[in-house]
C-alpha positions, 0 to 999 in steps of 0.5 A, a space after each residue: 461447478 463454479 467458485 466465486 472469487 470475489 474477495 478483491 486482494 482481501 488483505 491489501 486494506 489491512 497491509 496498507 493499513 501496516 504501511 501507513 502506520 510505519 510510514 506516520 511513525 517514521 515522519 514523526 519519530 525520525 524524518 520530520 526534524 530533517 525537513 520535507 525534502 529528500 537529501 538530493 544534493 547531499 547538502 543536508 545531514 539526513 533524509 526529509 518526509 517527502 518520501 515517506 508522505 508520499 507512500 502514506 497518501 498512496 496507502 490511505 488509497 488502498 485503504 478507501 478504495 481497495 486493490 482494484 485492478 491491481 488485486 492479484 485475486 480476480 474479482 469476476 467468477 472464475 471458471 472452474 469446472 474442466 480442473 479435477 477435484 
């Protein structure tokens, strides 16, 4: 018998998704009166949205395109006839 598995990280869209929202939140709310730089020298008072901006562009990534390769659940058929049921 074999099982399909073919879901490709099912909720990593809708986690992606979480992370883009407190990411924008956090540059609107609380980073973007700082600047875009993070505070690397330590000459600033508080942290920029450089960081922050990078982790939303990464999620809009996720949430076109999916996990991909990086999907915990394979997307090729998985094999399961030798396992007892």
């Amino acid at each position: 018998m074999f099982y399909y598995l073919n879901n490709d990280g099912c909720f990593s869209r809708v986690a992606a998704f979480g992370i883009a929202a407190v990411m924008a939140v956090a540059i609107v709310t609380a980073h973007s009166a700082k600047g875009f730089f993070m505070n690397w020298s330590g000459q600033q008072k508080g942290e920029g949205f450089e960081y922050h901006l990078l982790a939303l562009g990464l999620a809009l990534i996720v949430m076109s395109y999916g996990a991909g390769k990086a999907a915990s659940s394979p997307s090729e058929p998985v094999r399961r006839d030798r396992c007892s049921e």
